[in-house]
Biotite code that builds the C-alpha atoms (Angstrom):
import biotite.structure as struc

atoms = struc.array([
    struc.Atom([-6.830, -19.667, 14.008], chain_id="A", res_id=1, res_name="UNK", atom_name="CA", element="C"),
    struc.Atom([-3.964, -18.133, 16.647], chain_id="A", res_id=2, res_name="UNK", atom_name="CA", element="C"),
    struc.Atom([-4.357, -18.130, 19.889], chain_id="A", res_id=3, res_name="UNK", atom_name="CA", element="C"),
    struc.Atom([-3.681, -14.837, 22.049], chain_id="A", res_id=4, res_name="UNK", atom_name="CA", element="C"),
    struc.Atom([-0.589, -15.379, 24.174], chain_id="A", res_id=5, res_name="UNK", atom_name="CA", element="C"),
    struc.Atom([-0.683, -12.994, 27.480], chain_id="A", res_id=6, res_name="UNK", atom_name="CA", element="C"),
    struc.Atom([1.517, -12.786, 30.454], chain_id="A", res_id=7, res_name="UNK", atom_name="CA", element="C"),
    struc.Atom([0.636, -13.510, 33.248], chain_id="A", res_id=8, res_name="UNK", atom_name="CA", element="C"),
    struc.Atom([-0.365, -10.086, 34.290], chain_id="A", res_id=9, res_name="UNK", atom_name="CA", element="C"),
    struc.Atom([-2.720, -9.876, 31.021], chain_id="A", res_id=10, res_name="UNK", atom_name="CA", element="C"),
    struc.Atom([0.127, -7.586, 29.247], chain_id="A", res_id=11, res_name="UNK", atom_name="CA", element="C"),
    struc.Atom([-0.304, -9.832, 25.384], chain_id="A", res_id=12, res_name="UNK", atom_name="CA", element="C"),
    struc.Atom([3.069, -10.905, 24.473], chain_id="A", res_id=13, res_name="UNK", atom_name="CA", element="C"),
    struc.Atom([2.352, -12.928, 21.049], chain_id="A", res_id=14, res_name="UNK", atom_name="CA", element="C"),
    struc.Atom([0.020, -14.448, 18.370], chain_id="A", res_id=15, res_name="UNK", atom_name="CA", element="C"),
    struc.Atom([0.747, -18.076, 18.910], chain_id="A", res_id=16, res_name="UNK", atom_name="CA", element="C"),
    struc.Atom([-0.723, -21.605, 16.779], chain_id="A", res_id=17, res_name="UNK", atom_name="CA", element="C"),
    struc.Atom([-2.941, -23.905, 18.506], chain_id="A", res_id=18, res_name="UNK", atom_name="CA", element="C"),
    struc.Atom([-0.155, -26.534, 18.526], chain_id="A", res_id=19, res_name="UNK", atom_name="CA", element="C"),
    struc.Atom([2.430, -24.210, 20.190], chain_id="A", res_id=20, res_name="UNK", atom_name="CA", element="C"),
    struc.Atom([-0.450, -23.408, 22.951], chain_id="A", res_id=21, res_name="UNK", atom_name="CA", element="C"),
    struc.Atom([-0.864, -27.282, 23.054], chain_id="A", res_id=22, res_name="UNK", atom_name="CA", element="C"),
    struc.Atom([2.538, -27.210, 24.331], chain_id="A", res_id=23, res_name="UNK", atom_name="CA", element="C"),
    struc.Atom([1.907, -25.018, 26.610], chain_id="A", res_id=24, res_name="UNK", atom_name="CA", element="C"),
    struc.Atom([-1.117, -26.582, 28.178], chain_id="A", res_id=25, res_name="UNK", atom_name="CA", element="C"),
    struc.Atom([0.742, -30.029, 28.243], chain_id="A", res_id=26, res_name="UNK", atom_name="CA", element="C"),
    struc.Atom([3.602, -28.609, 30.208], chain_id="A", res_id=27, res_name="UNK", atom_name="CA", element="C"),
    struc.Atom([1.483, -27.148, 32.859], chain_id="A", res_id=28, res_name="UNK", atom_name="CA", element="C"),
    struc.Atom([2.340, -23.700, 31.454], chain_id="A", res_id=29, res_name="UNK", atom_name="CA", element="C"),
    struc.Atom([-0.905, -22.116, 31.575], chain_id="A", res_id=30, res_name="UNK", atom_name="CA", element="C"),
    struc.Atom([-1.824, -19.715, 34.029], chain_id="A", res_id=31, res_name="UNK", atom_name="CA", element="C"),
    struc.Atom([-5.474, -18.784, 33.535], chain_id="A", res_id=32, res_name="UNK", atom_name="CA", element="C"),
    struc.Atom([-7.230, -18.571, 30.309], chain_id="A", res_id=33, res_name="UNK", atom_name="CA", element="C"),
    struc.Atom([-10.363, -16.442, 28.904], chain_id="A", res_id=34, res_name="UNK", atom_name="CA", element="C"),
    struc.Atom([-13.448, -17.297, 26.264], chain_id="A", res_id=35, res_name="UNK", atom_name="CA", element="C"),
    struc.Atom([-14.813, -20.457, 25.223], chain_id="A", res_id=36, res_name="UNK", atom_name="CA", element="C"),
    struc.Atom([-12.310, -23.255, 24.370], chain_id="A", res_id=37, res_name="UNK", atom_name="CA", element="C"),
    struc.Atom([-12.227, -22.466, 20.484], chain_id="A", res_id=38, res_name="UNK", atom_name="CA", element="C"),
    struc.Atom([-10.281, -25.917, 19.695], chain_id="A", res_id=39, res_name="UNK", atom_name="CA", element="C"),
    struc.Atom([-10.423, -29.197, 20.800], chain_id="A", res_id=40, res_name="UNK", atom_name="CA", element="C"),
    struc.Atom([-6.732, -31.378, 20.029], chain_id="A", res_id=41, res_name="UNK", atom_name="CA", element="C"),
    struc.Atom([-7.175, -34.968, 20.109], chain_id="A", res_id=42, res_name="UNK", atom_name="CA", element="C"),
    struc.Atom([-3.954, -37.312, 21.001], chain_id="A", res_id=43, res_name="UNK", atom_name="CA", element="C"),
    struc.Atom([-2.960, -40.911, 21.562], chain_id="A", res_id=44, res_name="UNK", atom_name="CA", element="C"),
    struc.Atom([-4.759, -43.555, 23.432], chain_id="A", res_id=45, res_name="UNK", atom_name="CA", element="C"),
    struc.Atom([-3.741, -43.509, 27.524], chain_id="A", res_id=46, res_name="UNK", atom_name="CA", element="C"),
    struc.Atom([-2.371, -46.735, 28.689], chain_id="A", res_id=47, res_name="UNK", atom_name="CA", element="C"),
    struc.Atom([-3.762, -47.375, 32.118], chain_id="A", res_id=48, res_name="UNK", atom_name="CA", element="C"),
    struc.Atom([-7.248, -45.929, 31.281], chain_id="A", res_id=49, res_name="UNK", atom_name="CA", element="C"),
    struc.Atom([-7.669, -46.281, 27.343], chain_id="A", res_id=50, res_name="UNK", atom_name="CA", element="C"),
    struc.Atom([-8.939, -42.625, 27.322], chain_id="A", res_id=51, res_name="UNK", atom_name="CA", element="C"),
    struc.Atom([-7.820, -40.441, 24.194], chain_id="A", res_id=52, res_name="UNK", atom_name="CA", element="C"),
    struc.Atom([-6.124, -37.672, 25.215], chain_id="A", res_id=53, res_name="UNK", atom_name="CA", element="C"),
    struc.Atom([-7.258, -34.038, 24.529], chain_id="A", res_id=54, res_name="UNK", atom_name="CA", element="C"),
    struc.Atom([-6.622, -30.634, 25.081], chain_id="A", res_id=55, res_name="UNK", atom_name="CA", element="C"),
    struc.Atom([-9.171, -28.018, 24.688], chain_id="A", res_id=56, res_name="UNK", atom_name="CA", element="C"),
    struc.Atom([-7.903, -24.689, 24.143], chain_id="A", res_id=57, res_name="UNK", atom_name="CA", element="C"),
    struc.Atom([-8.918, -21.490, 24.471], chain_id="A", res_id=58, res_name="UNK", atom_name="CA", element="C"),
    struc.Atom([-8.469, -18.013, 22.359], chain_id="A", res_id=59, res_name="UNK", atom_name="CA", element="C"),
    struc.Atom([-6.614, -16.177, 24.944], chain_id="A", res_id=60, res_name="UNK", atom_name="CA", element="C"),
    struc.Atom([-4.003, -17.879, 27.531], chain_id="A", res_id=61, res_name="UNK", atom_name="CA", element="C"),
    struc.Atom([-1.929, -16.175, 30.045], chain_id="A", res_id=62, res_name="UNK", atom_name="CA", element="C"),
    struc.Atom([1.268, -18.128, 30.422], chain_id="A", res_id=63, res_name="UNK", atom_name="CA", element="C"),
    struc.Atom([3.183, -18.538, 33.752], chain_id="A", res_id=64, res_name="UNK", atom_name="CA", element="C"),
    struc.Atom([6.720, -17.087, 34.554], chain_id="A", res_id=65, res_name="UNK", atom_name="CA", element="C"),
    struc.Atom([8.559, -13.823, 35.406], chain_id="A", res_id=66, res_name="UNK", atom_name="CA", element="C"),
    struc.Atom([6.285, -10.555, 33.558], chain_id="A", res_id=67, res_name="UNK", atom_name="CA", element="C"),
    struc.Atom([9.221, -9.131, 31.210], chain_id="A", res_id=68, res_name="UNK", atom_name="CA", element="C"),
    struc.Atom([9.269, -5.520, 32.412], chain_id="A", res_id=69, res_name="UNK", atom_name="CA", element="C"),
    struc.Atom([10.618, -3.543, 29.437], chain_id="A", res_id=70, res_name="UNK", atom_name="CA", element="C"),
    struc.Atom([9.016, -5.276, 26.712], chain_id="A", res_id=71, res_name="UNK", atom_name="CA", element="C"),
    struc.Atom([5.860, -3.537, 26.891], chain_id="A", res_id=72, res_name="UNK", atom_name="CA", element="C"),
    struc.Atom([7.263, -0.129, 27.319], chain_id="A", res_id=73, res_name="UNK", atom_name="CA", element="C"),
    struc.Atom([8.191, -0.234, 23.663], chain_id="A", res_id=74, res_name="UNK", atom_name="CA", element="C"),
    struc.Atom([6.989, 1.518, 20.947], chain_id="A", res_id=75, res_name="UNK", atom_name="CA", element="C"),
    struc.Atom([5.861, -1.521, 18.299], chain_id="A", res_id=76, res_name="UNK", atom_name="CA", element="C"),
    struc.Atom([7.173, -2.024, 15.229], chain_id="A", res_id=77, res_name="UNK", atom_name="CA", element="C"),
    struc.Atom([5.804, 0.484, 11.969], chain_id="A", res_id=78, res_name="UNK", atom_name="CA", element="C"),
    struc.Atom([5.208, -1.245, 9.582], chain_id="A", res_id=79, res_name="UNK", atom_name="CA", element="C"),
    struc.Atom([3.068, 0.000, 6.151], chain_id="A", res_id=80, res_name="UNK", atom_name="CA", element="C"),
    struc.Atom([0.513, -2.479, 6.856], chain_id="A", res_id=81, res_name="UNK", atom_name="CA", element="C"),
    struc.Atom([-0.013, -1.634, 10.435], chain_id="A", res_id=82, res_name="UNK", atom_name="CA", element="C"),
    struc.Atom([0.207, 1.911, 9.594], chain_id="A", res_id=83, res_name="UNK", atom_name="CA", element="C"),
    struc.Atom([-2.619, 1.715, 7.095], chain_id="A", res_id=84, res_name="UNK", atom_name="CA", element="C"),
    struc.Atom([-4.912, -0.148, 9.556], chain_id="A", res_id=85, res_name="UNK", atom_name="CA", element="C"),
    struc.Atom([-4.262, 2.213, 12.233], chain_id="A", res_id=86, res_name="UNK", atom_name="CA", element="C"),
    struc.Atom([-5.443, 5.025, 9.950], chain_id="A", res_id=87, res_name="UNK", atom_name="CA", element="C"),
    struc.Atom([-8.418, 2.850, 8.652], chain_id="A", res_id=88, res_name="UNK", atom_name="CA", element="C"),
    struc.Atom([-6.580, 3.179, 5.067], chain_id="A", res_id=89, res_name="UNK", atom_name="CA", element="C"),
    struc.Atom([-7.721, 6.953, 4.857], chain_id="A", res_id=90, res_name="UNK", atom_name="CA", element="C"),
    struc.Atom([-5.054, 9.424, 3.249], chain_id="A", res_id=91, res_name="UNK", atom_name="CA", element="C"),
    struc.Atom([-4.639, 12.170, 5.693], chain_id="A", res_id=92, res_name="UNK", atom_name="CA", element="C"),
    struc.Atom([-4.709, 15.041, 3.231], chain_id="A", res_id=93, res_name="UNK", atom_name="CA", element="C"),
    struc.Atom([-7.599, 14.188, 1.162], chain_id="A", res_id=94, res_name="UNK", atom_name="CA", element="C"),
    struc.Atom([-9.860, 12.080, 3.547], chain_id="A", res_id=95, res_name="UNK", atom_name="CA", element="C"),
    struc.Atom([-10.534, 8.912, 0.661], chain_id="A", res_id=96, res_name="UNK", atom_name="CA", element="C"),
    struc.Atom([-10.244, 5.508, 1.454], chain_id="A", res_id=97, res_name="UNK", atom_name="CA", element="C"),
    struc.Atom([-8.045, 3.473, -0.576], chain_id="A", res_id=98, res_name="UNK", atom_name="CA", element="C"),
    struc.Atom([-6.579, 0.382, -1.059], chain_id="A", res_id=99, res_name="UNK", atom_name="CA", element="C"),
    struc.Atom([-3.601, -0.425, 0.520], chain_id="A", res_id=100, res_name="UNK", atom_name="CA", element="C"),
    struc.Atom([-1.494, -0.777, -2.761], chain_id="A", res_id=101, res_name="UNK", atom_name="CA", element="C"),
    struc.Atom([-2.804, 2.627, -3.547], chain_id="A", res_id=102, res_name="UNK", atom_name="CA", element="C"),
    struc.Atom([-1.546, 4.056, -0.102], chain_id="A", res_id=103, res_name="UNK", atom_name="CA", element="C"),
    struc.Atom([1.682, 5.349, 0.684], chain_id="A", res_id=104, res_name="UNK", atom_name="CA", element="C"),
    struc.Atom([3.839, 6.023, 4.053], chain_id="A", res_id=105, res_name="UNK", atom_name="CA", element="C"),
    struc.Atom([4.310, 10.077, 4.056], chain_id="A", res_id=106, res_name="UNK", atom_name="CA", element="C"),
    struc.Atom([6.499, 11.674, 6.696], chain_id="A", res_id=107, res_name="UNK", atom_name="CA", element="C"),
    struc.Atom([4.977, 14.436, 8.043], chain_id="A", res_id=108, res_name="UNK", atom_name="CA", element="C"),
    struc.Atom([8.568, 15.979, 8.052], chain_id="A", res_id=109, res_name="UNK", atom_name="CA", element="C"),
    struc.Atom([10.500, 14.730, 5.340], chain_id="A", res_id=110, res_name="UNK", atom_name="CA", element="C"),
    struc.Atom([12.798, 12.421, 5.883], chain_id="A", res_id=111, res_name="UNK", atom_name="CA", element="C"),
    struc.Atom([15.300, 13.853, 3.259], chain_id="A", res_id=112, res_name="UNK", atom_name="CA", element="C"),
    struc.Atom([14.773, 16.477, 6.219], chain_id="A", res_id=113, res_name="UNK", atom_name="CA", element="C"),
    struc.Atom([15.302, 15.038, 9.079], chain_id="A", res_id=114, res_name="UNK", atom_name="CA", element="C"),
    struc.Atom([11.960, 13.603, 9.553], chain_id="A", res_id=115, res_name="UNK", atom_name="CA", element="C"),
    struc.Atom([12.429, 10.491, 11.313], chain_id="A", res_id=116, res_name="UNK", atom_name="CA", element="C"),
    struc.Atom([10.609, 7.352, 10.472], chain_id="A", res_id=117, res_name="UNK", atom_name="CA", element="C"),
    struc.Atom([8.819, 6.892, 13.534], chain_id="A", res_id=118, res_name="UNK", atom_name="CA", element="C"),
    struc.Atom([4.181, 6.759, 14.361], chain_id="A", res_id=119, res_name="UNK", atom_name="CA", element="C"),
    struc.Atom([4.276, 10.136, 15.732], chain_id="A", res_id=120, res_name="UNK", atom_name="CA", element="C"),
    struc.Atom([5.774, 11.218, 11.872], chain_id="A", res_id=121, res_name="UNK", atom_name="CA", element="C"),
    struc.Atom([4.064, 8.714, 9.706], chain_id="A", res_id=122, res_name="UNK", atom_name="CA", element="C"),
    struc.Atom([0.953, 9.172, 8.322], chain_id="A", res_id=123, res_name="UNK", atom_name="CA", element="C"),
    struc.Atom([-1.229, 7.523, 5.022], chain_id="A", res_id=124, res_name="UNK", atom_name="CA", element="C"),
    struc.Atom([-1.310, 9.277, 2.416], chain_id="A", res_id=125, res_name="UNK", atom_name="CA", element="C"),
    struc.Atom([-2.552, 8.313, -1.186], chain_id="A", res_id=126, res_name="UNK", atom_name="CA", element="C"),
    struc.Atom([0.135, 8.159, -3.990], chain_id="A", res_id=127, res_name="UNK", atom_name="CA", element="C"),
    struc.Atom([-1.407, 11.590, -5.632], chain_id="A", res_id=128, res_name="UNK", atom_name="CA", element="C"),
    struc.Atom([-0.916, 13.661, -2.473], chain_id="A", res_id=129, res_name="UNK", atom_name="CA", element="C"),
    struc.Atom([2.551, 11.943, -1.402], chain_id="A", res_id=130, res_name="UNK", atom_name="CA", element="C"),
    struc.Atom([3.604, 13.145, -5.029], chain_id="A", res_id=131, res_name="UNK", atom_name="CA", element="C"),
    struc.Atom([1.620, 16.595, -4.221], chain_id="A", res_id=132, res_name="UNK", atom_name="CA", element="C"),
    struc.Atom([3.330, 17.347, -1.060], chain_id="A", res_id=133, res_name="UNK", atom_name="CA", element="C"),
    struc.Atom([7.043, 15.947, -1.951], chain_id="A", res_id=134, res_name="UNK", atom_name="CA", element="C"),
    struc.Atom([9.699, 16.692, 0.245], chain_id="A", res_id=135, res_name="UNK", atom_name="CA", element="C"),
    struc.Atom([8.164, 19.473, 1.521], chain_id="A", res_id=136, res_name="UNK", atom_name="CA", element="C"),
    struc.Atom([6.296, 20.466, 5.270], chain_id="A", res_id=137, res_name="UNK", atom_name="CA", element="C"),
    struc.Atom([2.446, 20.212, 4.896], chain_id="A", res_id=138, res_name="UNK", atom_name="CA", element="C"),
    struc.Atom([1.855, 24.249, 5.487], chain_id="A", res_id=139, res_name="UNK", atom_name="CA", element="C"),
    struc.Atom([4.699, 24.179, 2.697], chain_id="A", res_id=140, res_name="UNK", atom_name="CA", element="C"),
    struc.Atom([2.933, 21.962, 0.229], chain_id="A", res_id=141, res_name="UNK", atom_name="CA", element="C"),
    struc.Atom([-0.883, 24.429, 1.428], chain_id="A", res_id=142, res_name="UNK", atom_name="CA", element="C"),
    struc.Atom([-1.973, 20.608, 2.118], chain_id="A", res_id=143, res_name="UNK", atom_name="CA", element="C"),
    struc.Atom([-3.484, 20.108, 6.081], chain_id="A", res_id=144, res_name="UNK", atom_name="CA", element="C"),
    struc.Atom([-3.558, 16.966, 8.121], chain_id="A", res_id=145, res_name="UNK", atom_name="CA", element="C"),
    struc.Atom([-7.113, 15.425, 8.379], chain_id="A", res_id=146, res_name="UNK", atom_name="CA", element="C"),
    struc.Atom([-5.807, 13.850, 11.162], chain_id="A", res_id=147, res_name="UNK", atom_name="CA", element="C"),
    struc.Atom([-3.138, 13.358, 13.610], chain_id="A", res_id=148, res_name="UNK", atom_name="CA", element="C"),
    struc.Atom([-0.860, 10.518, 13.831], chain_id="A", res_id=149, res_name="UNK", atom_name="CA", element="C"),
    struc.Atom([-0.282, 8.467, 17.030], chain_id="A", res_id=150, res_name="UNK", atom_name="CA", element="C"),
    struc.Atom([1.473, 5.248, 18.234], chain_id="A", res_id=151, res_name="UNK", atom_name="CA", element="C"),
    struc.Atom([-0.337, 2.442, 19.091], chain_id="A", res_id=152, res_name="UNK", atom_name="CA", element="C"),
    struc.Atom([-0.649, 0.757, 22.743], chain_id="A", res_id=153, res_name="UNK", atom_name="CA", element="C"),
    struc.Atom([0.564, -2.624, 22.956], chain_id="A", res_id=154, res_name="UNK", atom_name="CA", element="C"),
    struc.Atom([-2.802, -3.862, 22.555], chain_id="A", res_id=155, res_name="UNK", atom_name="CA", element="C"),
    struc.Atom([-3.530, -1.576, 19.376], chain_id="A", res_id=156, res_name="UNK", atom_name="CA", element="C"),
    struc.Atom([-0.920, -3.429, 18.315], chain_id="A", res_id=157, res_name="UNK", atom_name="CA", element="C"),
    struc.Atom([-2.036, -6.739, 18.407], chain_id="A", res_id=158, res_name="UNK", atom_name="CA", element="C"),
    struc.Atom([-5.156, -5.600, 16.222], chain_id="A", res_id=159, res_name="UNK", atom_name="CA", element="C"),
    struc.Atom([-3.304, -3.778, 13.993], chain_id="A", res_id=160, res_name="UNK", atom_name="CA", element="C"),
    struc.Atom([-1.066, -6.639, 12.682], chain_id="A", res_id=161, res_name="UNK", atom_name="CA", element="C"),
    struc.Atom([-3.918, -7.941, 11.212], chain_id="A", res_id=162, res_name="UNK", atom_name="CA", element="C"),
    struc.Atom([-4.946, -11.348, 12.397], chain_id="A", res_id=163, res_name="UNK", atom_name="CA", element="C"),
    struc.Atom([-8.442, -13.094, 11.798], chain_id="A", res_id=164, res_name="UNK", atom_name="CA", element="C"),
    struc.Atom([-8.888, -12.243, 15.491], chain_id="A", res_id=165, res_name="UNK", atom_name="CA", element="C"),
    struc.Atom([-12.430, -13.917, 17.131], chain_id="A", res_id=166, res_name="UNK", atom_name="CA", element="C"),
    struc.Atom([-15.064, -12.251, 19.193], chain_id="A", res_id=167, res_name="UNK", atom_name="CA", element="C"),
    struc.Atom([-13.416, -13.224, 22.797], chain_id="A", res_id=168, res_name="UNK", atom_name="CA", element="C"),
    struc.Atom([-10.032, -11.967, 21.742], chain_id="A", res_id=169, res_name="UNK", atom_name="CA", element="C"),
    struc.Atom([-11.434, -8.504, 20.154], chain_id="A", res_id=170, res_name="UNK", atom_name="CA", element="C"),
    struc.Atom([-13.574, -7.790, 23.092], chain_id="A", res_id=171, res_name="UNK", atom_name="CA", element="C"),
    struc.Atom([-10.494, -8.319, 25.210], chain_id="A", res_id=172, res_name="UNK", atom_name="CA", element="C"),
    struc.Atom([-7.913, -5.953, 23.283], chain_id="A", res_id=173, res_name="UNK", atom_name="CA", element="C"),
    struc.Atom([-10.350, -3.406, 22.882], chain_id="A", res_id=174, res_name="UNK", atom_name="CA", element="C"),
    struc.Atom([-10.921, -3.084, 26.215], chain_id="A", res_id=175, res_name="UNK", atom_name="CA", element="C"),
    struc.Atom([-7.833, -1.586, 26.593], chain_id="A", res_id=176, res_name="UNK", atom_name="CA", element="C"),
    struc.Atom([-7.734, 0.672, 23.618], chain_id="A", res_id=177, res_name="UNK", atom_name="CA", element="C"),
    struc.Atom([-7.864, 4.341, 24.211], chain_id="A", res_id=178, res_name="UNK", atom_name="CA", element="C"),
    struc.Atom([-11.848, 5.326, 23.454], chain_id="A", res_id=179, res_name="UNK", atom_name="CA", element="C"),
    struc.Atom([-10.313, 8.100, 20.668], chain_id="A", res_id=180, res_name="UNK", atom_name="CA", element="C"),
    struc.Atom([-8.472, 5.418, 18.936], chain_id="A", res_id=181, res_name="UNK", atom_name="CA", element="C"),
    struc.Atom([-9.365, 5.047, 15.678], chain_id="A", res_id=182, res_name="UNK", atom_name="CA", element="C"),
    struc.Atom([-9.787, 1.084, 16.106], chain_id="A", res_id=183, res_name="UNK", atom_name="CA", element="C"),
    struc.Atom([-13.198, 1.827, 18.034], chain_id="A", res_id=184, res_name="UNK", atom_name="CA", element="C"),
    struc.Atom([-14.618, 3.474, 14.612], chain_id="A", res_id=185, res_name="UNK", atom_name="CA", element="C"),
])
């Protein structure tokens, strides 16, 4: 289970392990923290009470310090896995569902043509209609766009790398996920 690293203006920053948010914790780090602690960490016996010592952490934790102010201005990173999420591992030309190792990163415009490899020119597309539409446009190739692409928020982001994320953390990037996002489907 990772824990949901924040700033500490809520921007997220990073999928962290409970031992690096233990670290965290025991140097006073935290800021504020949301949900229901999720793990309990046990340590060594205290010497002037006898008391184990624990540390009960939660799935999201805002961490103190200076808010990095270009970091979240950036477009995140494509990647074929986080593409297929995004587009719920649908090929935009014929609308089927697939599985990933079925699905293929098209450029919209060709890359042999310019096309650059960016969200906003990267869509799914099934191995039959990459092969269908080759290095051609779509209106070339007769073949339309069942959707349009898009790049993720920051918080998209975090979903889309694909994490076994829990109920507090979900509720928390989705609440900043545009409402047309395909993530709310």
């Amino acid at each position: 289970m990772d824990v949901l690293q924040l700033d500490v203006s809520g921007r997220p920053q990073a999928w962290i392990t409970t031992r690096d948010a233990a670290v965290i914790y025991a140097s006073d780090g935290i800021a504020w923290t949301l949900g229901q602690p999720c793990q309990v960490l046990r340590g060594g016996l205290q010497r002037r009470t006898g008391l184990q010592s624990r540390i009960e952490v939660h799935p999201i934790i805002a961490v103190r310090g200076a808010v990095p102010s270009r970091a979240w201005r950036q477009a995140p990173a494509l990647t074929n896995n986080k593409l297929f999420v995004r587009d719920r591992y649908t090929c935009a030309y014929c609308g089927h569902r697939f599985h990933p190792d079925d699905l293929t990163r098209e450029h919209i415009q060709p890359s042999s043509r310019g096309g650059p490899d960016s969200w906003m020119n990267c869509i799914t597309a099934c191995r039959s209609c990459n092969g269908r539409k080759g290095s051609r446009l779509p209106e070339e190739a007769h073949m339309s766009l069942l959707y349009l692409p898009y790049v993720p928020n920051l918080h998209e982001d975090m979903i889309l790398r694909g994490r076994r994320i829990l109920a507090d953390q979900m509720d928390f990037l989705l609440a900043c996920v545009p409402r047309n996002s395909r993530l709310h489907g």
